[in-house]
DSSP file (Angstrom, degrees, kcal/mol; ACC not computed):
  #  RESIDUE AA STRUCTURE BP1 BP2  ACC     N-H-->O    O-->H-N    N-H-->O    O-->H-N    TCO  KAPPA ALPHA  PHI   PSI    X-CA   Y-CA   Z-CA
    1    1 A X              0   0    0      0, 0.0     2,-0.5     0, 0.0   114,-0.0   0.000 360.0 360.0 360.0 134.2  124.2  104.2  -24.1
    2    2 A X        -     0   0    0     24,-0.1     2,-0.3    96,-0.1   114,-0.2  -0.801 360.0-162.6-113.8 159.9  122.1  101.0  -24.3
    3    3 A X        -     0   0    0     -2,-0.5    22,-3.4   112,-0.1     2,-0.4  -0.843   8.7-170.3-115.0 165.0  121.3   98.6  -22.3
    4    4 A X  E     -A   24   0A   0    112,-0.4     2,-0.4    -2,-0.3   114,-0.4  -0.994   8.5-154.1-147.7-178.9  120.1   95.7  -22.6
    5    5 A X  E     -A   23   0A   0     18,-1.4    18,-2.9    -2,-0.4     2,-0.2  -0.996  14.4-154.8-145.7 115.6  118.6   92.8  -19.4
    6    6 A X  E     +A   22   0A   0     -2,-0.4    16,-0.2    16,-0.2     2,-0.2  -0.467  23.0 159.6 -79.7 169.2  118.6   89.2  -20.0
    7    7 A X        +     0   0    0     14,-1.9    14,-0.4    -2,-0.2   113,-0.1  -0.748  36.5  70.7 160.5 163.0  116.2   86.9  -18.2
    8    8 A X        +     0   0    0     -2,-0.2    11,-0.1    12,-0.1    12,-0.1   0.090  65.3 135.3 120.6 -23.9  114.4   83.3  -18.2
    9    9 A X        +     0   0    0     12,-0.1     2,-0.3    85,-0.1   113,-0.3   0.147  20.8 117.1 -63.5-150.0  117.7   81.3  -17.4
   10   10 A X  E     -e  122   0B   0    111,-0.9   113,-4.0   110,-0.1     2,-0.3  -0.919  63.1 -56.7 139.6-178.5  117.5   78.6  -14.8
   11   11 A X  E     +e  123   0B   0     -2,-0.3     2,-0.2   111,-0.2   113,-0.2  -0.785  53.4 165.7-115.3 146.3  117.9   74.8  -14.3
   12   12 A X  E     -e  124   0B   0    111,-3.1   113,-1.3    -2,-0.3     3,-0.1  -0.897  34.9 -90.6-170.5 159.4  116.0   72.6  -16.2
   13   13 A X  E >   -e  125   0B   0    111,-0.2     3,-3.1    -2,-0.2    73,-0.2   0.024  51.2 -88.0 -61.5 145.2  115.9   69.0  -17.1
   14   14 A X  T 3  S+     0   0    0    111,-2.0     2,-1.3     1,-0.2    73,-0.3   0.022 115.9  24.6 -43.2 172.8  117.5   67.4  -20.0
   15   15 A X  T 3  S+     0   0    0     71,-1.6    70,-0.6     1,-0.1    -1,-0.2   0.258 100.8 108.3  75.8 -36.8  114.9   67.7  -22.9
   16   16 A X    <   -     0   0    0     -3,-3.1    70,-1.4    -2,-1.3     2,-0.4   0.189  58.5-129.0 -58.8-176.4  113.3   70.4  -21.7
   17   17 A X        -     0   0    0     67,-0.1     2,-0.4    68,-0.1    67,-0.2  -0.916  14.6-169.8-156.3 138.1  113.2   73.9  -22.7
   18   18 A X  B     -B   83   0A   0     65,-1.1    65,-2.0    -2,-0.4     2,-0.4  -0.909  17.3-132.1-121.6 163.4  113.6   77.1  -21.8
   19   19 A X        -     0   0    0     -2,-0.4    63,-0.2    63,-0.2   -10,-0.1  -0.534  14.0-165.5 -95.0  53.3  113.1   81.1  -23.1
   20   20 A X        -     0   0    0     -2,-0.4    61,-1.7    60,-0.1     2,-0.3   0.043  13.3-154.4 -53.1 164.8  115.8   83.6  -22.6
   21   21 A X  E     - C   0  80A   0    -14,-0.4   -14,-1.9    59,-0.3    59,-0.2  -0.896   8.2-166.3 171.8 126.3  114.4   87.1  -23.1
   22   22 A X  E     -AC   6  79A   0     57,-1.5    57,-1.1    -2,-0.3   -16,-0.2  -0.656  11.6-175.4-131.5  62.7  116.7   90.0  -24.2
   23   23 A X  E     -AC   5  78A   0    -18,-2.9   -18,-1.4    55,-0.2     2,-0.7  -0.307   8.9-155.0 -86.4 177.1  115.2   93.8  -23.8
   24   24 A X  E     -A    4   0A   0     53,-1.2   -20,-0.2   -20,-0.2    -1,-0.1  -0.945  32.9-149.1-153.3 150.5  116.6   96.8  -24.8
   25   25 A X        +     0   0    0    -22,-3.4    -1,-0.1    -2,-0.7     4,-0.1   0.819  55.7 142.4 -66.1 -33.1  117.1  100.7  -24.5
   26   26 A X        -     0   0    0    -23,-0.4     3,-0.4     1,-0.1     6,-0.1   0.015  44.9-166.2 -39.6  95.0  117.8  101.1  -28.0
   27   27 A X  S    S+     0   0    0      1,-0.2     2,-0.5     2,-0.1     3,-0.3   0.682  93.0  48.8 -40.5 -32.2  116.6  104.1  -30.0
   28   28 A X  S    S+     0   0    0      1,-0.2     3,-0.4     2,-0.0     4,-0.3  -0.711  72.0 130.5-132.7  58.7  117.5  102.2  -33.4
   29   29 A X        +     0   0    0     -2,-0.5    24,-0.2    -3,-0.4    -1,-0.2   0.645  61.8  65.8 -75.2 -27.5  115.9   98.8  -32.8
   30   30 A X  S    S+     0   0    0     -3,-0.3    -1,-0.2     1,-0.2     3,-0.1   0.093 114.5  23.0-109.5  42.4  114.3   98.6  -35.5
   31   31 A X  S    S+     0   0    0     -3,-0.4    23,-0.5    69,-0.1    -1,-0.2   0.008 104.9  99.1-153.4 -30.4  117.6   98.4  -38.2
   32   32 A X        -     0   0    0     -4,-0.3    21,-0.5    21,-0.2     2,-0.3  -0.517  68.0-129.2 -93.6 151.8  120.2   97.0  -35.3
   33   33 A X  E     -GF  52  99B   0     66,-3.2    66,-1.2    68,-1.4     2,-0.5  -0.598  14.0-149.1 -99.0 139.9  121.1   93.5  -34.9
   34   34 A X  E     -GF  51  98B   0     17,-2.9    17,-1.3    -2,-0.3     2,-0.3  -0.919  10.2-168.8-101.5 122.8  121.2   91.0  -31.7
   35   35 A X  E     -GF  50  97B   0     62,-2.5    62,-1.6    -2,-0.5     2,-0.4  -0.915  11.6-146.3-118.5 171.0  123.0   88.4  -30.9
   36   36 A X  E     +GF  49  96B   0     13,-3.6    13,-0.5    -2,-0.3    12,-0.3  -0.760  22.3 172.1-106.7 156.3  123.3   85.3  -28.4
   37   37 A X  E     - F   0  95B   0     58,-1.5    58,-1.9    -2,-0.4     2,-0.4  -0.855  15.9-151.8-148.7 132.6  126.2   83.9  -27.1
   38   38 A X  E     -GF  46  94B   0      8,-1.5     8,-1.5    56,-0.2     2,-0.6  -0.737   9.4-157.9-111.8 173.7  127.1   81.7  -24.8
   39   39 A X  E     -GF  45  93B   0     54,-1.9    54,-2.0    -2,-0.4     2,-0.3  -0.910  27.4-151.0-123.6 105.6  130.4   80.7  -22.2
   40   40 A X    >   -     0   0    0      4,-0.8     3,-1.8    -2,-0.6    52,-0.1  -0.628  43.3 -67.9 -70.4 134.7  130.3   77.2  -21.3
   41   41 A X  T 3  S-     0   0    0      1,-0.3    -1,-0.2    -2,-0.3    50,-0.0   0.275 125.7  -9.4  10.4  80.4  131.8   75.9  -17.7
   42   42 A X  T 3  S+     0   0    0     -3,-0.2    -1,-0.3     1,-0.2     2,-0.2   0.659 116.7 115.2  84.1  -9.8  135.8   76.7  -18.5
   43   43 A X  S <  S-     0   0    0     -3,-1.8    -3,-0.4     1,-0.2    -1,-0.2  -0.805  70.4-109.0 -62.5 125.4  135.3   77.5  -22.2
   44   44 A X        -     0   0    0     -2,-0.2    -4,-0.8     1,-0.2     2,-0.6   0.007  58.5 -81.7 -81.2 175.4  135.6   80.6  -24.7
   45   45 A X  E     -G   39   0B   0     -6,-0.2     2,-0.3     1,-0.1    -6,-0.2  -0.706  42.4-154.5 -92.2 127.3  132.2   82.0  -25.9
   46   46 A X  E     -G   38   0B   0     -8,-1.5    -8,-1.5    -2,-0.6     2,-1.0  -0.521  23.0-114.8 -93.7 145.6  130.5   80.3  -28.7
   47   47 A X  E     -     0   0B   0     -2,-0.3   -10,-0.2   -10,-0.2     3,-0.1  -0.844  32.5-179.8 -79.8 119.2  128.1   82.2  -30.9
   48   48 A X  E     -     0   0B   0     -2,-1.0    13,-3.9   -12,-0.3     2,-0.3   0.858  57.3 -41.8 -83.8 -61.9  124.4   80.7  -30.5
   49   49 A X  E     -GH  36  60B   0    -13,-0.5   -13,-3.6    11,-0.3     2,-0.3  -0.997  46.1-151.0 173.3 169.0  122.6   82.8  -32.8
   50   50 A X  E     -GH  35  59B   0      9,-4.1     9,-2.5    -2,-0.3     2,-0.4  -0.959   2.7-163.4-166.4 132.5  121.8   86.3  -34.4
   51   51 A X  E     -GH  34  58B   0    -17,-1.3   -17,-2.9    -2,-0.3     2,-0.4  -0.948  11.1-148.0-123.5 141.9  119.0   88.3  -36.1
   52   52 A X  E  >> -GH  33  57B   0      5,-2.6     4,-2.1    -2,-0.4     5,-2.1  -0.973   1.4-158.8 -94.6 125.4  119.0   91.3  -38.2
   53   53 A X  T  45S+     0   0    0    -21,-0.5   -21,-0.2    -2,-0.4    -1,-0.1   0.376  87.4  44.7 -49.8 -17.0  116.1   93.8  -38.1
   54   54 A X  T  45S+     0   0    0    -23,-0.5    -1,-0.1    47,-0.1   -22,-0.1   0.947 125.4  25.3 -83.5 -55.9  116.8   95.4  -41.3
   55   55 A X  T  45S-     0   0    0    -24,-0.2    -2,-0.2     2,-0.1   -24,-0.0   0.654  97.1-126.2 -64.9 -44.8  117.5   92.9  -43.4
   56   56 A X  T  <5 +     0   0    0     -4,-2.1     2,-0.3     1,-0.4    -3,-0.2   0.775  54.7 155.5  78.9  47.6  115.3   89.9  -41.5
   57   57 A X  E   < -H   52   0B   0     -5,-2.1    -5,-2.6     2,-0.0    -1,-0.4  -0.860  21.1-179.4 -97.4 145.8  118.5   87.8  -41.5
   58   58 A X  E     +H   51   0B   0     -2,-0.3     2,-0.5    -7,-0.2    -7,-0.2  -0.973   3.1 178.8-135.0 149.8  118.5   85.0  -38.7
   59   59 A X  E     -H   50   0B   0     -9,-2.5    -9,-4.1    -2,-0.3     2,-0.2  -0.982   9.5-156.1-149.1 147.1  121.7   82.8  -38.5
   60   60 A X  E     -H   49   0B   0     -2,-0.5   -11,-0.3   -11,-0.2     2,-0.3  -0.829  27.9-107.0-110.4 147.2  122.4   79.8  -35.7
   61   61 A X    >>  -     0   0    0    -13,-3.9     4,-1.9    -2,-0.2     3,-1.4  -0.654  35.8-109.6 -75.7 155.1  125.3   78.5  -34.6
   62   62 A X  T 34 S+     0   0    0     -2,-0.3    -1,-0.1     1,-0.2     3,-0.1   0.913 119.4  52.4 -44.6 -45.3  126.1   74.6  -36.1
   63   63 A X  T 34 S+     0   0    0      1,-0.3    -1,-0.2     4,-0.0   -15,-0.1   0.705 117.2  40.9 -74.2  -2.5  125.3   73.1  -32.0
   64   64 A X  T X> S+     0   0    0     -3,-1.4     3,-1.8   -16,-0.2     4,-1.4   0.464  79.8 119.2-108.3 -37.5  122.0   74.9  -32.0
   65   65 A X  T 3< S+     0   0    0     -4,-1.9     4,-0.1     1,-0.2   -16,-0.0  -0.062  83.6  15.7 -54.5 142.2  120.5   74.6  -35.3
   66   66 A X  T 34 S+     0   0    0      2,-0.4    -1,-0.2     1,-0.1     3,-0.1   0.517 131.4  62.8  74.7  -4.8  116.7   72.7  -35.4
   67   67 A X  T <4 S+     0   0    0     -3,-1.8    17,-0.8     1,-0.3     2,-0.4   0.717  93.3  38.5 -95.2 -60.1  117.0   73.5  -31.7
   68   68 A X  E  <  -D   83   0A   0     -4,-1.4     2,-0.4    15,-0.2    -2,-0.4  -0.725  66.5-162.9 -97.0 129.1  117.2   77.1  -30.5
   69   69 A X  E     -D   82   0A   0     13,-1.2    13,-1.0    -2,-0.4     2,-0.3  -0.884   4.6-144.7-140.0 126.8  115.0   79.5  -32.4
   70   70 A X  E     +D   81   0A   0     -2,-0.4     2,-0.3    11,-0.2    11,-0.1  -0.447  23.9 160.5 -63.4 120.2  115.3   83.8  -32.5
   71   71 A X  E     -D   80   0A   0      9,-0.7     9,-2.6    -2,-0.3     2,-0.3  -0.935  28.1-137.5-143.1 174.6  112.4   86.3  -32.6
   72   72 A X  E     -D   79   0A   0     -2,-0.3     2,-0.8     7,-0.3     7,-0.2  -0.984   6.5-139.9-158.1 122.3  112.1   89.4  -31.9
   73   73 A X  E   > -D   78   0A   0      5,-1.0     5,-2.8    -2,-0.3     4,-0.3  -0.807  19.9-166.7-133.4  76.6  108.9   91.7  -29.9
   74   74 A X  T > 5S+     0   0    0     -2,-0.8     3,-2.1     3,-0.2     4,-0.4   0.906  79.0  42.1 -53.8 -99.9  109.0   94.6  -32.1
   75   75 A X  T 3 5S+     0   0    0      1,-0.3    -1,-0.1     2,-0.1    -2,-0.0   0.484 121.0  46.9   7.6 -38.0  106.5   97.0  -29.3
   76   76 A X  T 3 5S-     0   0    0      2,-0.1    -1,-0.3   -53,-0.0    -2,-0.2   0.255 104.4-134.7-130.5  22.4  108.4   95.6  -26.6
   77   77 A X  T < 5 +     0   0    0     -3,-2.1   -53,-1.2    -4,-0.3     2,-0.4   0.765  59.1 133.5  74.0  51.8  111.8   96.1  -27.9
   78   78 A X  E   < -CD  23  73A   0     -5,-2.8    -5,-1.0    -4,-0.4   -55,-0.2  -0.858  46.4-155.8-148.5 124.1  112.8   92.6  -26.9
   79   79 A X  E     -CD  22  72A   0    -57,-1.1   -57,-1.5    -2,-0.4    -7,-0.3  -0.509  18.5-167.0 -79.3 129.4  114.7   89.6  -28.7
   80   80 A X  E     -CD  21  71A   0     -9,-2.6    -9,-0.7    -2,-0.2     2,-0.4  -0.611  12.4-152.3-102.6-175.8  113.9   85.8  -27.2
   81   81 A X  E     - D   0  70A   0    -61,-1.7     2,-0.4    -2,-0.2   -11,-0.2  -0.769  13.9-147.2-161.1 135.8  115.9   82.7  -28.0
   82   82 A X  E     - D   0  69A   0    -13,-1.0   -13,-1.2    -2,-0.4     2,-0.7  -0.877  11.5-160.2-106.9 101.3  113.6   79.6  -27.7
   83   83 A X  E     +BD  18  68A   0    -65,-2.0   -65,-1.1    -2,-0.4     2,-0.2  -0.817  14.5 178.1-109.4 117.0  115.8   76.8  -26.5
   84   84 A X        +     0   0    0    -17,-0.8   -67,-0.1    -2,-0.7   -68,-0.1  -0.673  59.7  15.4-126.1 150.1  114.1   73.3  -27.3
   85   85 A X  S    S-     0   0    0    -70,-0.6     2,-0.9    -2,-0.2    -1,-0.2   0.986  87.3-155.6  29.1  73.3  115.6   69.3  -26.5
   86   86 A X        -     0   0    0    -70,-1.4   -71,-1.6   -73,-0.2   -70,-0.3  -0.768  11.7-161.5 -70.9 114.5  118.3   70.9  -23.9
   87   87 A X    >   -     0   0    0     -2,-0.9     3,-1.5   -73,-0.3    37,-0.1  -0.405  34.3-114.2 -74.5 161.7  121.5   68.8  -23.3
   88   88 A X  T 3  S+     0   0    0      1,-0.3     3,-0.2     2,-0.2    36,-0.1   0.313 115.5  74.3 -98.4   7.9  123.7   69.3  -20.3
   89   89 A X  T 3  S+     0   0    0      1,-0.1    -1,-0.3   -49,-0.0    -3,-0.0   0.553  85.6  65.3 -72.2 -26.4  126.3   70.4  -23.1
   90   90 A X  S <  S+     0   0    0     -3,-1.5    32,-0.2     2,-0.1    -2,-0.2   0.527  73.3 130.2 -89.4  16.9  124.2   73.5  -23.4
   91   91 A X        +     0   0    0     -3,-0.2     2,-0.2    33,-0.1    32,-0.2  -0.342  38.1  98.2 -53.6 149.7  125.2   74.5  -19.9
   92   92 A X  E     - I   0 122B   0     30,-1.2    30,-1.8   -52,-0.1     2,-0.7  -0.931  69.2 -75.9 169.2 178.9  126.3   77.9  -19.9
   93   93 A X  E     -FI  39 121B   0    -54,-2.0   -54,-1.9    -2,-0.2     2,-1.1  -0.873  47.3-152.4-107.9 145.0  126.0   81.9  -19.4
   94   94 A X  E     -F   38   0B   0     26,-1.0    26,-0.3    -2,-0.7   -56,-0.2  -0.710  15.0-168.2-108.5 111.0  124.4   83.2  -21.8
   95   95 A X  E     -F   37   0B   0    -58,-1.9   -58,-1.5    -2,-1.1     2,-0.3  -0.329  12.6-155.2 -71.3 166.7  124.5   86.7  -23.3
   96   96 A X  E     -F   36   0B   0    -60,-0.2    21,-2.1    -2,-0.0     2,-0.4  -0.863  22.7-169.5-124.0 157.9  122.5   88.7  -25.7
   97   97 A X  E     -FJ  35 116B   0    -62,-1.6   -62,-2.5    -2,-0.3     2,-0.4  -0.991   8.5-150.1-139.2 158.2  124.4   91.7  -27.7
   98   98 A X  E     -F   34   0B   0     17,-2.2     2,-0.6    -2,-0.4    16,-0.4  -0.810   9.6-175.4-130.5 109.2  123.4   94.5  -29.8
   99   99 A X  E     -F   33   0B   0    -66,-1.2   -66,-3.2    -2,-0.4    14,-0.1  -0.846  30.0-135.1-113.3 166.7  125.0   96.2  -32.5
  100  100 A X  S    S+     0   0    0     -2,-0.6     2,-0.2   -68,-0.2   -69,-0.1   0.611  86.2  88.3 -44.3 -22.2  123.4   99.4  -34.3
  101  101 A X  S    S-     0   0    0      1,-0.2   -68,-1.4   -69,-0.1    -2,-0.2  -0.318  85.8-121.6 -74.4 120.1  124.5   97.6  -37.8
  102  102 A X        -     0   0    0    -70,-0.2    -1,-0.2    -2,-0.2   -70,-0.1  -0.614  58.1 -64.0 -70.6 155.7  122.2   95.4  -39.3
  103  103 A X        +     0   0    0    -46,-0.1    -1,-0.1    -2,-0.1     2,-0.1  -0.082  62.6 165.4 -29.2 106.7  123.9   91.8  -39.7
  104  104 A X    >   -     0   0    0     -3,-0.1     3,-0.9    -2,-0.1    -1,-0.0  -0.338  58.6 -63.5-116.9-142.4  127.1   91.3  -42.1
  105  105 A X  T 3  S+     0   0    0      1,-0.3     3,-0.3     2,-0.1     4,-0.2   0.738 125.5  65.6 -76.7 -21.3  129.6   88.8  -42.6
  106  106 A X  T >   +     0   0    0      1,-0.2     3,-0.7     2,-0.1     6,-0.4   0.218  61.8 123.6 -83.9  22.8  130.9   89.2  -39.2
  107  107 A X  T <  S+     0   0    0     -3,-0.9    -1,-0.2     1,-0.3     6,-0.2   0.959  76.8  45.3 -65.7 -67.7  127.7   87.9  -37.2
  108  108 A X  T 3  S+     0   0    0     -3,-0.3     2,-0.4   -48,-0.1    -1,-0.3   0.818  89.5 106.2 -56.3 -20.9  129.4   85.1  -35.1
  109  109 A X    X>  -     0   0    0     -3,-0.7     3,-1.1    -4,-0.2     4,-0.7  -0.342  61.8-158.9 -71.9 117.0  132.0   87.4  -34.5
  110  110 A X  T 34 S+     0   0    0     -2,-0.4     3,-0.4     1,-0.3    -1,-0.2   0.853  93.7  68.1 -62.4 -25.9  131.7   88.8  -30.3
  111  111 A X  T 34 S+     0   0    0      1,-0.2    -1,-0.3    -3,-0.1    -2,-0.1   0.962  87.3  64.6 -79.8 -46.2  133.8   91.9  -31.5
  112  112 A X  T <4 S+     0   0    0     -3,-1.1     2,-0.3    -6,-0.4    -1,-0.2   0.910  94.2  75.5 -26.2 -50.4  130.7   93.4  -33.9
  113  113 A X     <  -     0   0    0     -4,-0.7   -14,-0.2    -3,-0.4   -15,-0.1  -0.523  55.8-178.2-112.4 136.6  128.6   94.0  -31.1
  114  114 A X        +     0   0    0    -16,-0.4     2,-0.3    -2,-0.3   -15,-0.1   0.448  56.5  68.4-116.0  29.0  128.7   96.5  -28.7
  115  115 A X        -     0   0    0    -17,-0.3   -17,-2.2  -114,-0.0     2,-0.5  -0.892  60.1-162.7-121.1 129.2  126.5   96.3  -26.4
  116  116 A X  B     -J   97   0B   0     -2,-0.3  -112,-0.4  -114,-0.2   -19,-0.2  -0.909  12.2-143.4-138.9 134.5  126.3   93.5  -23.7
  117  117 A X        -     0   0    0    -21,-2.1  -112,-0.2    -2,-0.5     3,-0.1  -0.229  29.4-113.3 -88.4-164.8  124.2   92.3  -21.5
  118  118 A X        -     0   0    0   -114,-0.4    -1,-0.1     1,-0.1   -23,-0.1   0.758  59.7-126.3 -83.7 -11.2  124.9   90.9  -17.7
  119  119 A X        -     0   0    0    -25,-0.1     2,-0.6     1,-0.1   -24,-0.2   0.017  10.4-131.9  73.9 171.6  124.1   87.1  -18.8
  120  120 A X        -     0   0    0    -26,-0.3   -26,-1.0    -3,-0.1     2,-0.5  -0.866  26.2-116.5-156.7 110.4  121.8   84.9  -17.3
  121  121 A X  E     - I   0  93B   0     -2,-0.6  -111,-0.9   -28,-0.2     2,-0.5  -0.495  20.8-160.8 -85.9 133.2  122.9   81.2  -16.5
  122  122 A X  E     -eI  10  92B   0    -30,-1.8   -30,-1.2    -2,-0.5     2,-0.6  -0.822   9.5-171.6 -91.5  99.1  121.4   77.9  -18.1
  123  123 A X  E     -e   11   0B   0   -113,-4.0  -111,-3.1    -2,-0.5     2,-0.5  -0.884   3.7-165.1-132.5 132.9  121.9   74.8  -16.4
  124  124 A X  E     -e   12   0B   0     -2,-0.6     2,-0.9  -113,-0.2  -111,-0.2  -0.808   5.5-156.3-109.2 130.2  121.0   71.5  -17.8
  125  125 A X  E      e   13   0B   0   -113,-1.3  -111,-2.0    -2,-0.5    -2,-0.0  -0.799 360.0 360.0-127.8 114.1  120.8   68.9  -16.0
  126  126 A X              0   0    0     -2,-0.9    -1,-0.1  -113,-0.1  -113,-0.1   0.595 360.0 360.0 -65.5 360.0  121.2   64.7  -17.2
């Protein structure tokens, strides 16, 4: 079973930025794929973004691109997402997910991955 432990949300001022942190249990980290997501205030979960370790694939979602950028802490088994010029549109909770599968066509999709973490809420504030 894996786990994985967000952390890093928090309030912060519009413009600002913060560093979500994503570790993981995972025996097979270094071929399996992450993704973000978030659930906005009353709102389904939008896909944020998503790297493959096999491949080196990274994909963003459209409200995040030139904003939000994914890496990944090979040694310390742990995915960030780097969230830069925050709007109070990016309020949300935010997950990370894992599946064993390197990235395919189905990356935005929450149903690939099958691993979740508890989320870690982001509040932005005008």
């Amino acid at each position: 079973q894996v786990q994985l432990v967000e952390s890093g949300g928090g309030l912060v001022q519009a413009g600002g930025s913060l560093r979500l942190s994503c570790a993981t249990s995972s025996d097979t980290f270094d071929r399996s794929a992450t993704g973000w997501f978030r659930r906005p205030p009353g709102k389904e979960r939008e896909f944020i973004a998503a790297v493959g370790r096999r491949s080196g694939k990274i994909f963003y979602g459209d409200s995040v691109k030139g904003r939000f950028d994914i890496s990944t802490d090979y040694p310390k088994k742990t995915v960030y997402l780097e969230m830069n010029s925050l709007k109070p549109e990016d309020t949300a909770v935010y997950f990370c997910a894992e599946d064993r599968w390197d990235l395919d066509a189905n990356y935005a999709s929450p149903a690939k991955y099958g691993y979740w973490g508890q989320g870690t809420q982001v509040t932005v504030s005008s």
